[in-house]
C-alpha positions in Angstrom: 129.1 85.8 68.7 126.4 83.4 68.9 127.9 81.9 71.9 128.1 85.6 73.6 124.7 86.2 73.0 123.6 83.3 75.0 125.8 83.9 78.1 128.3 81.8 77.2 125.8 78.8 77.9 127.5 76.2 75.6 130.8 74.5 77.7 133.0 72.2 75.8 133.1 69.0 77.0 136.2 69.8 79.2 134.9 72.4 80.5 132.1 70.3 82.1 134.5 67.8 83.4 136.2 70.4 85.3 134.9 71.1 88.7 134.2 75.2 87.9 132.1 73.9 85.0 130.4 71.4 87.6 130.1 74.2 90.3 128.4 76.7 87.9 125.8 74.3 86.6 124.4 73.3 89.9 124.2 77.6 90.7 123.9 79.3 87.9 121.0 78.6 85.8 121.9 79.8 82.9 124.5 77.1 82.6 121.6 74.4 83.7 121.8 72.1 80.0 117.9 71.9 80.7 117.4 75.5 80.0 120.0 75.6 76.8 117.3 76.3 73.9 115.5 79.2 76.4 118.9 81.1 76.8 119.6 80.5 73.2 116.3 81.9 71.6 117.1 84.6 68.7 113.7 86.4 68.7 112.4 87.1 65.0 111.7 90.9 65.5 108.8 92.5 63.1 107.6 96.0 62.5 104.6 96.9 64.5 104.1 100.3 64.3 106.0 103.8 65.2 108.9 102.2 64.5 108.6 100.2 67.4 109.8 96.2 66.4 107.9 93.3 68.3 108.7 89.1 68.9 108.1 86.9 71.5 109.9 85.0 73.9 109.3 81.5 75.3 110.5 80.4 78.7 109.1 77.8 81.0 106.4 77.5 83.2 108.1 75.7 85.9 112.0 76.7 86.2 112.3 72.9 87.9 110.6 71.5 85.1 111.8 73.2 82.4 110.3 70.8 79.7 107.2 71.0 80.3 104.4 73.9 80.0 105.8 77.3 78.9 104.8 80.9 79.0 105.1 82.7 75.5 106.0 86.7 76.4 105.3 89.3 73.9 108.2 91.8 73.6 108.8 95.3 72.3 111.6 97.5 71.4 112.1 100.8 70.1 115.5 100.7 68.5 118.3 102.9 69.3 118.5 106.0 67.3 122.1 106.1 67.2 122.5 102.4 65.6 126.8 103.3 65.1 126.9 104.6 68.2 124.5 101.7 70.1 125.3 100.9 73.6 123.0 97.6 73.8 119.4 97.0 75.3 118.4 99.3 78.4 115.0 96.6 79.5 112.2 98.6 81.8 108.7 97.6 83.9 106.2 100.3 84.1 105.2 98.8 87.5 102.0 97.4 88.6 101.9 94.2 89.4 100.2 93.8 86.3 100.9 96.7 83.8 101.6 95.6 80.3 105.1 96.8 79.3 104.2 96.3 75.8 101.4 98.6 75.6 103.4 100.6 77.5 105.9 101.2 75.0 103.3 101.3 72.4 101.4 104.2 74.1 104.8 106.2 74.1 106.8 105.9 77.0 110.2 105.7 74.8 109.5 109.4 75.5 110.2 109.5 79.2 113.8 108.4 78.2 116.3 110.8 77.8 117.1 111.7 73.9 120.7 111.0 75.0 119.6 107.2 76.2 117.4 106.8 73.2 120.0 107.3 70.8 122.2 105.0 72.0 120.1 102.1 74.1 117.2 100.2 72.0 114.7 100.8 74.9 112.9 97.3 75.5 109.6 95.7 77.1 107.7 92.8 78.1 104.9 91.6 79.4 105.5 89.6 82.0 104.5 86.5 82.5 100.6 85.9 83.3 100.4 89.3 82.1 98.5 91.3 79.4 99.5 89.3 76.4 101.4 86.3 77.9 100.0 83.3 76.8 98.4 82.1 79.4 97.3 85.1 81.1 96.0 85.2 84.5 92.3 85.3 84.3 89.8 85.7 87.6 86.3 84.6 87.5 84.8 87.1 89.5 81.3 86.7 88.0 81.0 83.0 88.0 77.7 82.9 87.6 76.9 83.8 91.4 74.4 85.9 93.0 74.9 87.7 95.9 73.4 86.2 99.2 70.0 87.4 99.9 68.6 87.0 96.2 69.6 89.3 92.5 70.0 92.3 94.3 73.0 94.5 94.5 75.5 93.9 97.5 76.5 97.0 99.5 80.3 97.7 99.2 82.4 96.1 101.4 83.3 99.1 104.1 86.3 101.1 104.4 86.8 100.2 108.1 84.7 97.0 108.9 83.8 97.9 111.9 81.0 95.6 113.2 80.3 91.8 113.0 77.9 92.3 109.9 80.4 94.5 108.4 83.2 92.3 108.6 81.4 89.0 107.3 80.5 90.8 104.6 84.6 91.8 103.7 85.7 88.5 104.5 83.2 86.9 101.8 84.1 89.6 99.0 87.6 88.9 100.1 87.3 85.3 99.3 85.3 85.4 96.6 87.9 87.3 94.8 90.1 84.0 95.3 88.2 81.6 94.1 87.4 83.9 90.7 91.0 83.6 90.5 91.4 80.3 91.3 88.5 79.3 89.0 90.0 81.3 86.2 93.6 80.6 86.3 94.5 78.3 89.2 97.3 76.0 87.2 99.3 79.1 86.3 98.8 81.0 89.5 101.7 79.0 91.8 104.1 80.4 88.1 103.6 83.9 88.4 105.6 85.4 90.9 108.2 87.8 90.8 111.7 85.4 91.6 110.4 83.8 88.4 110.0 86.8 86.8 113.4 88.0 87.6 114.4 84.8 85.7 112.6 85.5 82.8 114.4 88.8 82.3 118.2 86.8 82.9 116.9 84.6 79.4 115.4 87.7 77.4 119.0 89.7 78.2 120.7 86.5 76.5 118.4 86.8 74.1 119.0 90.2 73.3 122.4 89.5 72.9 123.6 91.8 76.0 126.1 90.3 78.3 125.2 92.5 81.2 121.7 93.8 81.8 121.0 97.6 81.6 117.5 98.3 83.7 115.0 100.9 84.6 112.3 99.9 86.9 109.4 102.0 88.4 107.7 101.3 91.1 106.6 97.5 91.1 109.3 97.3 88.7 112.1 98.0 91.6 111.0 94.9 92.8 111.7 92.7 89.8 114.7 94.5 89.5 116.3 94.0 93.4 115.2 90.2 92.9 116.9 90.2 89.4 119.8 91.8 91.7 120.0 89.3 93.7 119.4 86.0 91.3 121.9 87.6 88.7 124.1 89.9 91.0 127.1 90.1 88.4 124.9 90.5 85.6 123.8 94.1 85.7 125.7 96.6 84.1 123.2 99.3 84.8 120.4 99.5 87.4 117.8 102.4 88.2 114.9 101.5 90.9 112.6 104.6 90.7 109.6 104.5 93.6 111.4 101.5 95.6 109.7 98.6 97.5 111.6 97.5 100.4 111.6 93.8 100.3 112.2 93.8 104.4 108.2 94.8 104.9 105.9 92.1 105.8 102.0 92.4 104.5 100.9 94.3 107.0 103.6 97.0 107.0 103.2 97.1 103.0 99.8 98.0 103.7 100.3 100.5 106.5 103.4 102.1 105.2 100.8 102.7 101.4 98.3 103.4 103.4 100.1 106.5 105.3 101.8 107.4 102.1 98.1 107.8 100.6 96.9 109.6 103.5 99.7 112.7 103.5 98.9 112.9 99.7 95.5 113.9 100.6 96.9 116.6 103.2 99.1 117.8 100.6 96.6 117.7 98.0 94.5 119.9 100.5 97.8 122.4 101.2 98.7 123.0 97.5 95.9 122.4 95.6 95.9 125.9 94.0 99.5 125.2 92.7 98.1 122.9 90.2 94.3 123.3 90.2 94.1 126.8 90.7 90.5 128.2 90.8 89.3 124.6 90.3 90.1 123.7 93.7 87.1 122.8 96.0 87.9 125.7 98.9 90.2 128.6 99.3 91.9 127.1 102.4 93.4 123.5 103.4 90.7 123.2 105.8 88.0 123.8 103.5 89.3 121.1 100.8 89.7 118.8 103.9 86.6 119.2 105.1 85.1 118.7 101.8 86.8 115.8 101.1 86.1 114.3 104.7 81.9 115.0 104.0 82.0 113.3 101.0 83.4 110.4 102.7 80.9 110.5 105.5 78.2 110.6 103.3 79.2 107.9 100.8 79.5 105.7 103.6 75.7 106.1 105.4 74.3 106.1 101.2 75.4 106.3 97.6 74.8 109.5 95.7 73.8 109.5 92.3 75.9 109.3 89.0 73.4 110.2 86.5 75.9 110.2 83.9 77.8 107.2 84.9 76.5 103.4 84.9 76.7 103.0 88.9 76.6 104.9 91.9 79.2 106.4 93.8 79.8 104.3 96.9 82.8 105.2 99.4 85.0 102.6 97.7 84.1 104.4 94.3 85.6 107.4 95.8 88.3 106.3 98.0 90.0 104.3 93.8 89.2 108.5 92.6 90.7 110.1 95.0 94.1 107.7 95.6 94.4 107.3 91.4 94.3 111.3 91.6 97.2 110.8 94.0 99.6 109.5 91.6 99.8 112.3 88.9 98.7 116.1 90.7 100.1 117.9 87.5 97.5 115.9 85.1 95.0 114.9 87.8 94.3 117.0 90.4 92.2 119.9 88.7 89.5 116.8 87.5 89.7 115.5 91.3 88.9 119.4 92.0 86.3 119.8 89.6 84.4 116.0 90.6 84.9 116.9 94.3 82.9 120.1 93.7 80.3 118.6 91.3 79.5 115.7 94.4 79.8 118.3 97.4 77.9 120.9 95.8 75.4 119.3 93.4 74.9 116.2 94.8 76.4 114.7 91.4 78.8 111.7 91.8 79.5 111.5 87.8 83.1 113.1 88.0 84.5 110.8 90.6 83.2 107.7 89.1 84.8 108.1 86.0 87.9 109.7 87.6 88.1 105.9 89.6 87.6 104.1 86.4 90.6 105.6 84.6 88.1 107.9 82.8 88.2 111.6 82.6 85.7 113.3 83.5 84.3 115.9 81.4 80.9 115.1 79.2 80.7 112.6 76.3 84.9 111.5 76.7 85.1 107.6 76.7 88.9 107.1 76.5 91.2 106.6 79.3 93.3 109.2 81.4 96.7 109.1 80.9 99.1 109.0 83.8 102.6 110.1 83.3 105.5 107.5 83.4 105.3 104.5 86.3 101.8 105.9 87.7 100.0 104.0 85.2 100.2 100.9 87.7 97.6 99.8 90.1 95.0 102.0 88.9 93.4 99.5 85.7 96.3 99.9 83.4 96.0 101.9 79.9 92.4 101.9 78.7 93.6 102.5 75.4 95.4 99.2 75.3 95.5 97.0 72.6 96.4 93.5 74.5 93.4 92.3 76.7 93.8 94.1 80.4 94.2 91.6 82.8 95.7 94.2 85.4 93.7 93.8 87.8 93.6 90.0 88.2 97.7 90.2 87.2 98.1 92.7 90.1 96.4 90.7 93.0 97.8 86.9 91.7 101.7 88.3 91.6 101.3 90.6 95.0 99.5 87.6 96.8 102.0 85.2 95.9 105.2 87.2 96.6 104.1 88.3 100.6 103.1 85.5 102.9 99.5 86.8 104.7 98.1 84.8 107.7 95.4 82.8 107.1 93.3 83.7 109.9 90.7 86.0 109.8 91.2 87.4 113.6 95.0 88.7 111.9 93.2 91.2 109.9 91.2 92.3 111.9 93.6 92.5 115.0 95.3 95.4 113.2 92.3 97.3 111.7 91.9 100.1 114.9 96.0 100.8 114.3 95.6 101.2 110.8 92.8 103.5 111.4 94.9 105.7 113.6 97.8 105.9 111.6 95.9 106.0 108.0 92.5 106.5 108.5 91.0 105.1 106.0 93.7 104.7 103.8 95.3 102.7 106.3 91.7 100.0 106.7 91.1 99.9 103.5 94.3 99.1 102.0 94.2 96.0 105.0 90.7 94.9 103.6 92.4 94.4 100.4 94.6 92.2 101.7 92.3 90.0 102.6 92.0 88.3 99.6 95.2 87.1 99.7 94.4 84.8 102.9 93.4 81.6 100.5 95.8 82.1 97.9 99.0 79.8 97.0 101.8 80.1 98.9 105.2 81.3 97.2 108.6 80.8 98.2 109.4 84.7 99.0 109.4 86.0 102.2 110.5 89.6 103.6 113.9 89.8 103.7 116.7 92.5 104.1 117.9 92.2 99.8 121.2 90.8 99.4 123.0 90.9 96.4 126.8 90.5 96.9 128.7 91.6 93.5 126.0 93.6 92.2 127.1 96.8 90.4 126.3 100.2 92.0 122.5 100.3 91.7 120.9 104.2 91.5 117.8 104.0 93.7 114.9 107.2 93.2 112.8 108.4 95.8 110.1 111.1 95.7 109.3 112.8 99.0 105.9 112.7 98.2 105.1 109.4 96.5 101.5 107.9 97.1 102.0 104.5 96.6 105.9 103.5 97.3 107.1 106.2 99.8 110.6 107.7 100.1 111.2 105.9 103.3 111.3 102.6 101.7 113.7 103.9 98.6 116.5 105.2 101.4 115.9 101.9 103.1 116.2 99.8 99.6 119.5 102.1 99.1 120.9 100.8 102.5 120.3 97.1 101.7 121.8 96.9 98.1 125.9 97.4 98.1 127.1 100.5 97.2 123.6 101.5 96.1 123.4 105.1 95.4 120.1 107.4 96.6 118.8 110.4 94.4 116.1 112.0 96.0 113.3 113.9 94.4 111.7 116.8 96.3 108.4 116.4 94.9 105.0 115.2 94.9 103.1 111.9 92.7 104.4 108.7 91.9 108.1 108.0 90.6 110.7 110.7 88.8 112.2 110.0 86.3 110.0 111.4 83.3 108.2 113.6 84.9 111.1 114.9 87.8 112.1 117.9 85.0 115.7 118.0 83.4 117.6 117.2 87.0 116.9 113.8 87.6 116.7 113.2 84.2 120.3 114.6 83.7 121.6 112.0 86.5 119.6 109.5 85.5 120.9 109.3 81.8 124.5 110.1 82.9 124.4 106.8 85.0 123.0 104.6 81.9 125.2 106.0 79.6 128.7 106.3 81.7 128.0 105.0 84.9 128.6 108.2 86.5 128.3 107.8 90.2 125.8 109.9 92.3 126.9 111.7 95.3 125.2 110.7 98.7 123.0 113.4 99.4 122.2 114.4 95.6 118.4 116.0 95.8 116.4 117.4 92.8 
């Protein structure tokens, strides 16, 4: 048993001596020697509250040099509640880059499972590695100690849409800056912390776990992992759900155009049904009122700052523009506060409600915890505020996303593109390219876009939502065509992701598929 639980790592001596045995330790790399005590971990498993259990995991820094440094991942499992009746370990990713799948679990996302899947899976997380508790963590020095050109005063924020020479020197030296806080911070463990080694790390924590196939959810960032996981460990899934693709075929800039559109129709949308989930709240009676309110506030937070008396900054453009695309994610929990914080800036003059809304806050008087976003749509947006390991989600988010996409170096790139994003995104479209930017210094990894490929690999079930922000539907029914046999379920619907917070239909099909591998019809819509 102990043998199964490691993948079948140890090979008698005549098994080596054949040439299979040969073959597979050259390929595979769980039958690498080198990485023998990795797959063969038994993690010691402690209470740690709600039921949950908690242990940690060691694997190495440098898959070609596996004895050297390591990364030590903190895991976390809520045990099936069916333990006669236990199918094995169903492993998820809340997304991000950079969301903490511990705290994750901790802050109740077992519940987002189907009671069907929970009795019978023990429903497991990690943090990745360089992530939230993984020792080391990524850590960026954005502070170091450096004043801002011109003296102590406060910098302007960097523009939506650089438009002029002033404009863009400015973005280009916040864009670097960033780098070099990261690089100061972490710059030994930044080359170790992208995705294909990732994906590794999840083929030794499912020997660990004593399951000879892997049974996976991943939202959002998490599809990613997973499709790379495909492809590294094709026969090794038993079970795979990709909810809020990425399509690994997009280069940087058509990352950041294709977000950058998705963002932009969100807004529209948000203007066209606002009253189905705000109701009186929202800030006009018709689409073009909301629009219009929205585009003045934009205007205006551009030429000057308004006020936040009861927040600790102003609210710049940028302010706004992280409030009104983390509303995006979650209408049915966020877009009556995006109502109310529009109205308070538009009509009093007050910025208070949108710059808590962009710090994760809600925004109503005297409330200092964090808003909670439903499922997946916790990523990108500062992680749980509630969280009990340190939040490194940020710095995690930008080291893993600039490693995995090749950006040009070249300045002139950047800002080639900026008038088409601005016709296709408006500022959506700019803004999401400025970002980008700091990515121009950083490492290079060994990803590139690429249509997936992952011969062997067991009928995936990819999830779209029609109107998802941040990964949209187009790139799930192109992720469905790459992966063989892959299986689409749309959702007709509007924030980011489905499945635990798509109502009983998807969550029907989706716990159907872990639990019997029940096949989805092309077409299938909820």
């Amino acid at each position: 048993m102990a043998l199964a639980a490691a993948g079948s790592l140890l090979l008698t001596s005549c098994q080596f001596a054949s040439a299979d045995g040969a073959q597979k330790a050259r390929t595979d790399p769980a039958h690498a020697p080198e990485l023998r005590t990795y797959y063969q971990q038994k993690p010691h498993w402690k209470a740690c509250g709600d039921g949950l259990r908690c242990a940690s995991l060691k694997v190495p820094m440098d898959y070609s040099r596996p004895t050297g440094r390591t990364f030590t991942l903190p895991l976390v499992k809520h045990p099936a509640e069916n333990a006669k009746r236990r199918l094995g370990s169903l492993v998820y990713n809340p997304g991000g880059p950079g969301a903490s799948g511990v705290e994750d679990l901790k802050g109740g996302t077992a519940a987002s499972f189907g009671k069907r899947v929970r009795a019978r899976f023990d429903i497991v997380s990690f943090d990745p590695r360089g992530v939230g508790g993984s020792k080391p963590a990524v850590s960026c020095d954005w502070d170091g100690g450096e004043e801002p050109e011109g003296g102590a005063e406060e910098e302007a924020p960097v523009a939506l849409y650089p438009r002029d020479g002033e404009q863009r020197r400015a973005a280009l030296a916040s864009a670097d800056a960033e780098s070099r806080g990261c690089r100061r911070g972490s710059g030994s463990v930044l080359p170790h912390v992208g995705t294909p080694d990732a994906a590794r790390d999840m083929d030794v924590l499912r020997a660990a776990l004593g399951d000879r196939k892997l049974n996976f959810l991943g939202w959002s960032y998490g599809t990613s992992l997973g499709t790379t996981y495909g492809e590294l460990f094709p026969r090794r899934v038993r079970t795979m759900v990709l909810d809020g693709a990425v399509d690994p075929s997009l280069d940087w800039y058509e990352r950041a155009l294709s977000q950058g559109t998705a963002f932009r129709r969100s807004v529209d949308d948000y203007a066209r049904q606002c009253a189905d989930f705000a109701g009186d709240s929202c800030p006009g009676t018709t689409p073009r009122e909301i629009r219009e309110v929205v585009d003045t506030l934009y205007a205006e937070t551009a030429r000057e700052p308004l006020p936040a008396p009861g927040a600790d900054t102003t609210l710049d453009s940028r302010t706004l523009n992280a409030a009104v695309t983390l509303a995006m994610y979650a209408p049915e929990d966020q877009w009556e506060d995006l109502s109310d914080a529009l109205w308070q800036a538009y009509d009093e003059g007050d910025g208070t409600g949108l710059v808590k809304l962009a710090g994760g806050e809600e925004p109503t008087a005297g409330d200092e915890g964090g808003a909670q976003l439903p499922g997946a749509a916790r990523e990108s947006v500062g992680g749980r505020a509630a969280g009990r390991a340190p939040d490194n989600s940020d710095a995690a988010l930008l080291a893993v996303n600039c490693l995995d996409i090749p950006h040009p170096r070249s300045a002139s790139a950047y800002w080639k593109v900026m008038a088409a994003a601005h016709r296709e995104a408006g500022v959506f479209g700019t803004s999401t390219v400025v970002d980008e930017m700091s990515c121009r210094t950083w490492p290079r990894g060994t990803v590139k876009p690429h249509r997936a490929k992952a011969p062997g690999l067991a009928p995936a079930l990819v999830i779209g939502t029609t109107g998802d922000p941040a990964t949209p539907y187009h790139e799930a029914r192109s992720l469905a065509r790459q992966l063989p046999k892959a299986m689409l379920l749309t959702y007709q619907g509007l924030g980011h992701t489905a499945y635990g917070r798509g109502g009983s239909c998807v969550g029907r099909i989706v716990d159907d598929y872990f639990l019997y591998r029940e096949k989805v019809r092309a077409g299938t819509v909820c």
